[in-house]
C-alpha positions in Angstrom: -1.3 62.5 26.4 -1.9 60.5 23.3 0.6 60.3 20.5 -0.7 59.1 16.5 1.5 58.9 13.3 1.6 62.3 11.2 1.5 61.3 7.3 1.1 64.8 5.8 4.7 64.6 3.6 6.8 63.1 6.2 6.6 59.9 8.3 6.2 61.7 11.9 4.5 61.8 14.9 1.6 63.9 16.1 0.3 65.1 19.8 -3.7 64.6 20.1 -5.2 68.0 21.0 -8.4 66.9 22.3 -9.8 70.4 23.4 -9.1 71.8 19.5 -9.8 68.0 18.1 -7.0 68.8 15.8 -3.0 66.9 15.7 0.0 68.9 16.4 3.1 67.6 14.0 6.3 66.8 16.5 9.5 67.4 14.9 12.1 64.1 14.9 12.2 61.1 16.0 10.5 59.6 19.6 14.5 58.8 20.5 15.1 62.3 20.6 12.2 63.4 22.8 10.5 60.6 23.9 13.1 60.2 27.0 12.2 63.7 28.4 8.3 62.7 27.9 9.7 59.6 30.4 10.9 61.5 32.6 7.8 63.4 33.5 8.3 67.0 31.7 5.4 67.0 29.6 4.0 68.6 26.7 6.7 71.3 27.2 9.6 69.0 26.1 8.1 69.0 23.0 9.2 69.6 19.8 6.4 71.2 17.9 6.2 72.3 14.8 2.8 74.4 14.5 1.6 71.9 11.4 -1.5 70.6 12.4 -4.8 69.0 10.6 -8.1 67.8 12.2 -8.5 64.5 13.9 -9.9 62.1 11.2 -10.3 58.2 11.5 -8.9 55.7 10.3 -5.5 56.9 12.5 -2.8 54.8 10.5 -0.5 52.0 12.4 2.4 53.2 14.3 4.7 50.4 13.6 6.9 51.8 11.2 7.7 54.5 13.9 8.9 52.2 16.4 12.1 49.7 16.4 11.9 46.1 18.2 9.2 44.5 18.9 10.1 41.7 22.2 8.7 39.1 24.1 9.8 38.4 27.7 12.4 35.3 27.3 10.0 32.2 27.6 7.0 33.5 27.1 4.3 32.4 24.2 3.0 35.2 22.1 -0.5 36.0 24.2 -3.9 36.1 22.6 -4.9 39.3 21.9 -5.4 42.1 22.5 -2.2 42.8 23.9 -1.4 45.6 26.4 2.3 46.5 25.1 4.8 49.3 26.6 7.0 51.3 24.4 10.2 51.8 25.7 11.2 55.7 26.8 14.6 55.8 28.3 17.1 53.8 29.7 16.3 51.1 32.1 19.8 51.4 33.7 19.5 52.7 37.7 15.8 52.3 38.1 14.8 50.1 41.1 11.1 50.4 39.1 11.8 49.7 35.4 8.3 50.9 34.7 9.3 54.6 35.1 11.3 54.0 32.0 8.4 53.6 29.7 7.2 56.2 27.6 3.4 54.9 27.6 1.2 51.9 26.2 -0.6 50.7 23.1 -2.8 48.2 22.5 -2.1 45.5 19.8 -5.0 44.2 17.8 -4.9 41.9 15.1 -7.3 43.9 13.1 -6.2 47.9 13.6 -2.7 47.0 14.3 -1.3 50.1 17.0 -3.2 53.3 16.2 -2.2 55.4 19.2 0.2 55.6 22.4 -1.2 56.7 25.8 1.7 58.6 28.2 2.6 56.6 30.9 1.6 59.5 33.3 -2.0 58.6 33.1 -1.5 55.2 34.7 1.4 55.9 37.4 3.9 53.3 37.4 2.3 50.0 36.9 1.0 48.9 33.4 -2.8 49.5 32.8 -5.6 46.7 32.2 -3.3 43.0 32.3 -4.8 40.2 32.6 -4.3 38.1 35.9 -2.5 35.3 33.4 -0.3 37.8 32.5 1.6 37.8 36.4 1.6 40.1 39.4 3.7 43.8 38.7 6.4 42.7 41.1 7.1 39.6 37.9 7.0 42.1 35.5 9.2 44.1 36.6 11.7 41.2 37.2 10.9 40.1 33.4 11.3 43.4 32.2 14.4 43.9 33.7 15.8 40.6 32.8 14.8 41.3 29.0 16.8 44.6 29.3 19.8 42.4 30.3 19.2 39.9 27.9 18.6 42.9 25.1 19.7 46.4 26.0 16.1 48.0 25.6 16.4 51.0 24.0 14.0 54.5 23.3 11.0 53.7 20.7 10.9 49.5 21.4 7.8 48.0 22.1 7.2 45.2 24.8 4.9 42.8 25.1 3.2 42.7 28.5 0.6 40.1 28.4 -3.1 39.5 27.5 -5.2 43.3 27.9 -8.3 42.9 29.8 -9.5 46.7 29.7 -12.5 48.5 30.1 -14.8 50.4 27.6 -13.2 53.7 28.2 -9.5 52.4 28.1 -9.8 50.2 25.0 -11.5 54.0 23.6 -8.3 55.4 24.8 -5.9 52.9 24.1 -7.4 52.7 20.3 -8.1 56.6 19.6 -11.7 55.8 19.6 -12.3 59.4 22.1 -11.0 61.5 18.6 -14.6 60.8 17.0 -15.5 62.3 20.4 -13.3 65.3 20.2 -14.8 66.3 16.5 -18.4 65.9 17.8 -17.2 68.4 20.5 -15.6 70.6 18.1 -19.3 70.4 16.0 -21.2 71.7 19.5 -18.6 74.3 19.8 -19.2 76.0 16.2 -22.6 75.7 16.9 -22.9 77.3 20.4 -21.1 80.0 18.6 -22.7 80.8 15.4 -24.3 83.5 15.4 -28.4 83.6 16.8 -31.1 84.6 14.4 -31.6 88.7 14.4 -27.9 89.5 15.2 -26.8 89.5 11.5 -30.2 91.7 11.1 -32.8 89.5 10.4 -35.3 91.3 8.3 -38.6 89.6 10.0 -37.4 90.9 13.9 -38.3 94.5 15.3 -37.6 96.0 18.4 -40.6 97.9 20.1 -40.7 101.6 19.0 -38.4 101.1 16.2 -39.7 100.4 12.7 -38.8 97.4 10.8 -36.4 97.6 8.2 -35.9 95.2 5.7 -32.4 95.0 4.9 -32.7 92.7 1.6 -34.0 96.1 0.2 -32.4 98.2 -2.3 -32.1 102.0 -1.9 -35.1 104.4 -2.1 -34.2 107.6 -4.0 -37.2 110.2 -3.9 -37.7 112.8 -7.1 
């Protein structure tokens, strides 16, 4: 799933339909469903609202809709982009922190955070790192000793390391598949308009049947 900030009225968020190319408003804020999302229930555990508008670019940054933004203790700010994970539930009890994590975004200096991608798309290791950035069995001993160090909490963001992703994730990770979605939406309306002759097209006949110009106006015999 991809989540976008709504900014029809209210500050919110908005589920990516990308079979109807459109975005869903979610009621409240990500602390208040964002841990069930964690926790692997899905699109059910959401809170919608039944506003929706069509997928447009440019998607608007996400930062106001998040809280903290950390570094792992000791580590230099890395180039970007930056793969970060945003922060879904409590940390306490898990022998993998990662299962804690709501989903990803990537940081670039120039379009800020435009989307997050569910962690459920990746499994339980971070997507697209670098090899600078350390093997997963670090990062989850970093991550946990930031939660110690901090008491992570629903909606903060963490810095993983340098992203070194593919074509189709940075698409993903940066909304770029919503142009997609409304040239999909396009083909759709067209396979479905209707086919010349259906609306009666005045210049079609059918064999034995005369043809009957329906642009006419009535014929009224003395």
């Amino acid at each position: 799933m991809q989540f976008v900030r709504f900014d029809e009225e209210q500050l919110g968020w908005a589920l990516v339909d990308e079979d109807e190319g459109v975005l869903r408003h979610v009621a409240g804020e990500m602390t208040a469903w964002g841990p069930r999302i964690a926790g692997g229930e899905g699109v059910w555990a959401l809170p919608l609202t039944g506003r929706v508008r069509p997928a447009a670019q440019p998607l608007l940054n996400l930062r106001p809709l998040l809280s903290r933004i950390l570094q792992f203790p000791g580590a230099r700010p890395p180039p970007a982009p930056r793969l970060a994970a945003v922060v879904g539930t409590s940390l306490a009890g898990r022998r993998n922190p990662f299962r804690s994590i709501f989903g990803y975004v990537l940081l670039d200096g120039e379009h800020g955070c435009r989307t997050v991608v569910t962690r459920d798309e990746f499994g339980d290791q971070p997507p697209g790192l670098s090899a600078s950035s350390g093997y997963p069995a670090s990062l989850v001993e970093r991550l946990q000793a930031l939660d110690r160090a901090c008491g992570l909490r629903p909606a903060d963001l963490v810095v993983l390391g340098k992203a070194e992703v593919d074509d189709h994730l940075h698409a993903r990770l940066m909304a770029a598949n919503l142009a997609a979605s409304r040239r999909r939406e396009k083909r759709r309306a067209a396979r479905t308009a209707p086919r010349p002759g259906e609306l009666g097209d005045p210049g079609l006949s059918y064999p034995g049947q005369a043809s009957v110009n329906r642009l006419a106006g009535p014929t009224i015999e003395a």
